[in-house]
C-alpha positions as CSV (number, residue, x, y, z in Angstrom):
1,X,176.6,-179.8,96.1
2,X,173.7,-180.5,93.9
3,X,170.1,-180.2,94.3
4,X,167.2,-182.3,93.3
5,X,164.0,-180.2,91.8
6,X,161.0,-181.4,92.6
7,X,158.6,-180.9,89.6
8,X,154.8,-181.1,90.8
9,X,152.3,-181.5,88.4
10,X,150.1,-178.9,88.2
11,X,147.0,-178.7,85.9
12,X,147.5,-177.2,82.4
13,X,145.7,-173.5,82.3
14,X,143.3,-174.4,79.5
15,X,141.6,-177.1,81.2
16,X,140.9,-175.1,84.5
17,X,139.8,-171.9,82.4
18,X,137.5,-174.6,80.5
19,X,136.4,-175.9,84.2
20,X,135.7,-172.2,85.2
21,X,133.7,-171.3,81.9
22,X,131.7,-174.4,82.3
23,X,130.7,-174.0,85.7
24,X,129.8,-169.9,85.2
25,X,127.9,-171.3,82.7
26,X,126.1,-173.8,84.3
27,X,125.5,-171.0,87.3
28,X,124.0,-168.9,84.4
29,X,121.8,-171.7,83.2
30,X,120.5,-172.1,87.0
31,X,119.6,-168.7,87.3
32,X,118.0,-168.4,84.0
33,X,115.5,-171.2,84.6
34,X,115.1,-170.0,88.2
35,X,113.9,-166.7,86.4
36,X,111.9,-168.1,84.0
37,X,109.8,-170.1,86.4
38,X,109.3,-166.9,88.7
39,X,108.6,-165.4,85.5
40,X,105.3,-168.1,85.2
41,X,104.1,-168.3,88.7
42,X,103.7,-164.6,88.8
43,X,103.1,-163.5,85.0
44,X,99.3,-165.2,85.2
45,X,98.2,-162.4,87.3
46,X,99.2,-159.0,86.9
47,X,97.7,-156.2,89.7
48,X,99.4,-152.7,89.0
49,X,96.5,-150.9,91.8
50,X,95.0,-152.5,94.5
51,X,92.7,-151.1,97.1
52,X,90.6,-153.6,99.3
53,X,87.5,-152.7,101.7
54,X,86.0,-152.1,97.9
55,X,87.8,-153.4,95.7
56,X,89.1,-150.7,92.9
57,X,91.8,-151.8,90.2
58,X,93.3,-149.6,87.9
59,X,94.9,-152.1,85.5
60,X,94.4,-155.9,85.8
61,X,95.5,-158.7,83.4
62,X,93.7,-162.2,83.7
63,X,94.0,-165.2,81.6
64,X,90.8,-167.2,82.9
65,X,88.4,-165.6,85.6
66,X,85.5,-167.1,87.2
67,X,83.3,-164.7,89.1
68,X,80.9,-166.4,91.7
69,X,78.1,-164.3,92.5
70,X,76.6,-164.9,96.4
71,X,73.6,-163.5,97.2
72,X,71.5,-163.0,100.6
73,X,70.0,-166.3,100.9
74,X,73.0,-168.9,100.0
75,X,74.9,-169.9,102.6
């Protein structure tokens, strides 16, 4: 009695290591440029203490400040 084989075609095992590598690199790229714009939004102002009522800083990094002085009379 003989027996037909059924051969399915299956994808060769360079192409889906090359689909994986490109894809963990693309996730890599993602989270790289997600960093680096985190990276810009907070690096323009650095605080390292804080206390408000008065306001005492122990280290503070700014790139541009503009102070606006109010006094009794200005509304």
């Amino acid at each position: 009695m003989a027996r037909k084989i059924i051969v399915r075609p299956t994808a060769s095992p360079a192409s889906s290591v090359l689909a994986l590598a490109v894809g963990a690199a693309a996730l890599g790229a993602l989270a790289i440029g997600a960093l680096a714009i985190g990276r810009l939004a907070v690096g323009r102002l650095e605080i390292k203490k804080a206390r408000f009522g008065t306001l005492e800083v122990d280290e503070l990094t700014v790139h541009r400040l503009h102070v606006l002085e109010r006094h009794e009379g200005d509304s």
